[in-house]
N, C-alpha and C positions, 0 to 999 in steps of 0.2 A: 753362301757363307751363313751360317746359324747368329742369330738375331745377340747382340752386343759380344760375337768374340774375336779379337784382334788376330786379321790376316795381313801379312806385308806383303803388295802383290810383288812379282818378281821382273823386274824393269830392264828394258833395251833402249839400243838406242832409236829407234824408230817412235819408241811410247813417249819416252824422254822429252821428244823435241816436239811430236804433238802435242804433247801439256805446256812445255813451254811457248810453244804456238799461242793456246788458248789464253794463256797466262796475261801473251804482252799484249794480247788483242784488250784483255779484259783492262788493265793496266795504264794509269797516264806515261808512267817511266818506258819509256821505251829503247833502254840501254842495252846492247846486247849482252848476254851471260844471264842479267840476273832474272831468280826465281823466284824469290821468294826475300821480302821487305819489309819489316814491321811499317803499320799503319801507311802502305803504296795506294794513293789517291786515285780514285776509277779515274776511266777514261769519261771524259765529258761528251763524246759521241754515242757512246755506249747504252743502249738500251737496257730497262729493268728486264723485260724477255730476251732479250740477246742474251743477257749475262746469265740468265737461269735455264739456258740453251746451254754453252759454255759449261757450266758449272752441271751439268747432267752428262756434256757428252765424257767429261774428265771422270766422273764418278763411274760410269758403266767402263770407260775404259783402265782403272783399278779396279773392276769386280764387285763396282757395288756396295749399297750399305757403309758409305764413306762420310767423311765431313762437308764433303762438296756435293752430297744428294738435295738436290731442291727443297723436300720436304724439311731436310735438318736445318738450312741457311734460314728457310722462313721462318723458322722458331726460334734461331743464334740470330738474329740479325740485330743490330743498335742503333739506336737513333741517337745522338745528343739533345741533351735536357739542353732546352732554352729556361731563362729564369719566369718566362710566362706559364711555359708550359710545366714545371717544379710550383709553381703558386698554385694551380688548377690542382695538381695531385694533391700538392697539402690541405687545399679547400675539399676535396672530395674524401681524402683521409679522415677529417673532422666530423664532413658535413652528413657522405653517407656512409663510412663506418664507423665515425666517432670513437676514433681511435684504438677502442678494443678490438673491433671486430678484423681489421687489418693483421694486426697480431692471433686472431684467433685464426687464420686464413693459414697463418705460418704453421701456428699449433699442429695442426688437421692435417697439414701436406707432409709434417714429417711421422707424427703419429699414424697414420694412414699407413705408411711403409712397414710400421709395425702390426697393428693391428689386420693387416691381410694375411700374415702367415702364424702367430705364435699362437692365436687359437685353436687353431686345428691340433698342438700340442695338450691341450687340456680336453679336447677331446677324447684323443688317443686313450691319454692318461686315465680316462675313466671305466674305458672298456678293458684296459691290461690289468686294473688294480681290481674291477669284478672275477679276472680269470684267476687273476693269483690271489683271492679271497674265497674264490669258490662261493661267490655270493648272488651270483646268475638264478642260480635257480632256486636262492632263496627268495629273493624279487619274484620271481616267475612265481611263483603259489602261491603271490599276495592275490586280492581280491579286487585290488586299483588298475582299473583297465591301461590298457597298454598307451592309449594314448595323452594319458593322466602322468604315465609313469616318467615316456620321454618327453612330453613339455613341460613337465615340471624337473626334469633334471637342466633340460636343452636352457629352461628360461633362467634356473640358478647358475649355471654354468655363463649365460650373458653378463649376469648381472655383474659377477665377479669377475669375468673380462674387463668392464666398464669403468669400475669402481674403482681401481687405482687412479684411470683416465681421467676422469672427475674429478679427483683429488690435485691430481698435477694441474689441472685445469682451471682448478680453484685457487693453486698459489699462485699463477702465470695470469688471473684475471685481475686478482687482487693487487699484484704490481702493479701493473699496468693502468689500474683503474685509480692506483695509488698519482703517478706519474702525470694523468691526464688531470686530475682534478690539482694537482700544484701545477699546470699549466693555464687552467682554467677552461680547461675543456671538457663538457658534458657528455661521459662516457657511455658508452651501452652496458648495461649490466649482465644483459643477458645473452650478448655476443657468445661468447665460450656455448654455452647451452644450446643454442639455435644450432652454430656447427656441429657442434658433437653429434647432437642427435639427426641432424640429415648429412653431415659426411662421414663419421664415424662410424658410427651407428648402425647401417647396412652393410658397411664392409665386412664388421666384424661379426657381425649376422649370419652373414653367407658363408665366411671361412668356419664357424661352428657347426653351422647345418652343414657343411660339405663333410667335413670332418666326422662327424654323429653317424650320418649315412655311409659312406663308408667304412668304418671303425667296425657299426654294425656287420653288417657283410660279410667284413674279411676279419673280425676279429683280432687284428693287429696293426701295426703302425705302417700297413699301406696307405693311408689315408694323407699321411706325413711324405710321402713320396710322390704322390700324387699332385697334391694339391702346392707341394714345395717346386714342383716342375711347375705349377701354372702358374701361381706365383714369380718363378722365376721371368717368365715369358713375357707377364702382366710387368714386371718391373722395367724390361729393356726395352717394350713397348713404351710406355712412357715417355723415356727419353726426349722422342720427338714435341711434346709436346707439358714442359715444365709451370707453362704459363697459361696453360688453360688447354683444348682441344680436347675436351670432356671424350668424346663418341660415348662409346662403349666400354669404355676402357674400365677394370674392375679398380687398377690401383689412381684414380686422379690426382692429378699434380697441378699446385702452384704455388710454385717456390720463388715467390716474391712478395715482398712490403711493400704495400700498395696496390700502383697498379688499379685501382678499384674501378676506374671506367670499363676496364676490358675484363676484369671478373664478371663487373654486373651484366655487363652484353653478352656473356656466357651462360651464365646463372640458368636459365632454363633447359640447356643441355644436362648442368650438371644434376638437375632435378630429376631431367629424366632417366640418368644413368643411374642414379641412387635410388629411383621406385624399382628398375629393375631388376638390381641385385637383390632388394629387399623382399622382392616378388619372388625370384627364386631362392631366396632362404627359405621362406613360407614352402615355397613347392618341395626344398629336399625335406625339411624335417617333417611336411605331413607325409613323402614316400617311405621317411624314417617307420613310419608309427605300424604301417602294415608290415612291413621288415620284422619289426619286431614282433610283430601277433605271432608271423610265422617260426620266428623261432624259439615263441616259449610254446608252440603247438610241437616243437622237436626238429625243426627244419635248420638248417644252417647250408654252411660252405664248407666240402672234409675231400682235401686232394684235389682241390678245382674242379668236385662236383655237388649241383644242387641237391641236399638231404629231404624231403620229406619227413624221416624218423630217423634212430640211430639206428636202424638195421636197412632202411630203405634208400633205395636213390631215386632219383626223377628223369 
C-alpha cells in the first residue's frame, strides 16, 4: 500500500477472531466479546516484546503500514507525567532553552512543512517569466559569466524566501521574550536565529537548488511536479517520527513544547541531516551553473532530446 493512503482491509471471520485472539492476550479484561475499550489496562504478565510481537503480527495481518506497526506505537506511545518528572521539564524548559528556544523548536517544525515545497514555486516562476519576457537571451549576451549570473539570482531568490520567515519570527520571539521576562525568566534572544538558520535554512536551500536545476533543464514547471512528489513522500515519512528520529529525513519533525532532554539527545543527528541537505544545495546549484553555460552556448531540451544548437541534436 503506497506510504500514508487509507486502505480498509477486507475482514473474515477467521482474521476477526485472530485479532481478537491477540487483543485479549494483550489485554487485563478478559470478557468475552469485547474488542476494543477506551483506556483497557495491559495485562500485568505481558511483556514489552510480547506485546510488540502481537502488535506486528496484527499489522501484517491487515496489510501493513497500520497503527499497530511497531515502528508507529514507538513514536504514539505515552507515558504519564508524574509532578517530578513535569518539574524537571519545566527546569530544563528554563534552564536549557530559556524559554524561547522551546517555542522556537515549534516555529521550525511547522515552518519546515512550508518552506520544503513553496520554493521550488519561485523558482519555476523565474524561468517561465524569462520565456514569456523573451529575456533569456537578453541575459545570455551579458558579459557576467554564467556562474555570477545563477548565484546571484539563486542567492536573491533565498534571501526573499527567508525574509518573510524572519519577520514572523521576529514577532513570535518578541512575544515570547515579552512573556518570559514578566515571569522573570532570562530568555534566549537569539533562539529564533540559531534555529532558522540550521533548521530552516538548509531546507529551503535545497528545495531552490532543486527547483533552479531543474526549471533549468526542462524549462517548465516539471520541477513543481517533481520535487511536489518528494515532498509528498518526505511528509508521510515523517509521520513516524513527530518527536524527533532526524535520520535522513529531508522534512524533520518536532512537534512538541518541550520535551527538551530528548531534543537535546537528538541534536546531533539533526545536525547531521541539516549539513547534508545543505551540501547537496551547494552540489545542485553548482551542476546548475554548467547547465546554464550550455545553454547560452544554444544547447537545451526540444522534444525529449539533448540540443547542441538549434539546428543540431546530440
Amino acid at each position: 500500500m503506497p506510504s500514508g493512503i487509507f486502505s480498509e482491509p477486507a475482514g473474515s471471520e477467521e482474521l476477526d477472531a485472530l485479532i481478537r485472539e491477540y487483543i485479549r492476550e494483550a489485554e487485563a479484561n478478559s470478557e468475552e466479546g469485547v474488542v476494543i475499550v477506551p483506556d483497557v489496562p495491559v495485562s500485568g504478565t505481558l511483556s514489552y516484546e510480547r506485546f510488540r510481537e502481537l502488535m506486528d503480527q496484527v499489522n501484517r495481518l491487515i496489510g501493513g503500514h497500520s497503527a499497530y506497526d511497531p515502528e508507529y506505537l514507538e513514536h504514539s506511545t505515552r507515558v504519564p507525567q508524574t509532578y517530578e518528572g513535569a518539574l524537571e521539564e519545566y527546569s530544563a524548559i528554563v534552564e536549557k532553552d530559556r524559554y524561547t528556544g522551546a517555542f522556537a523548536r515549534i516555529f521550525c517544525d511547522y515552518m519546515g512543512l512550508l518552506l520544503s515545497l513553496l520554493p521550488v514555486f519561485l523558482a519555476v516562476a523565474r524561468i517561465l517569466k524569462d520565456k514569456r519576457e523573451q529575456a533569456s537571451q537578453v541575459i545570455w549576451s551579458k558579459r557576467a559569466s554564467s556562474s555570477c549570473i545563477i548565484l546571484s539570482r539563486y542567492l536573491a531568490a533565498l534571501a526573499m524566501t527567508m525574509l518573510p520567515v524572519i519577520l514572523t519570527a521576529a514577532c513570535c520571539h518578541f512575544r515570547c521574550a515579552s512573556a518570559a521576562a514578566a515571569a522573570g525568566i532570562p530568555a534566549d534572544q537569539l533562539a529564533f536565529v540559531k534555529y532558522i538558520a540550521g533548521w530552516l535554512l538548509p531546507g529551503a536551500a535545497f528545495t531552490l537548488a532543486a527547483g533552479f536545476l531543474i526549471s533549468e533543464l526542462t524549462e517548465g514547471i516539471w520541477a513543481v511536479l517533481f520535487h511536489g512528489l518528494f515532498w509528498f513522500y518526505s511528509i508521510f515519512q515523517s509521520f513516524t517520527g513527530l518527536n524527533g528520529n532526524f535520520g535522513l529525513k529531508f522534512v524533520p519533525r518536532f512537534n512538541s513544547f518541550g520535551n527538551t532532554e530528548l531534543f537535546f539527545s537528538q541534536l546531533s543527528d539533526l545536525i547531521v541531516n541539516r549539513i547534508v541537505y545543505l551540501a547537496l544545495a551547494v552540489l545542485l546549484i553548482m551542476l546548475c551553473v554548467p547547465v546554464y553555460s550550455w545553454k547560452r552556448r544554444g544547447g537545451g531540451i526540444h522534444y525529449g532530446k539533448l540540443c547542441k544548437s538549434r539546428h543540431g541534436s546530440l
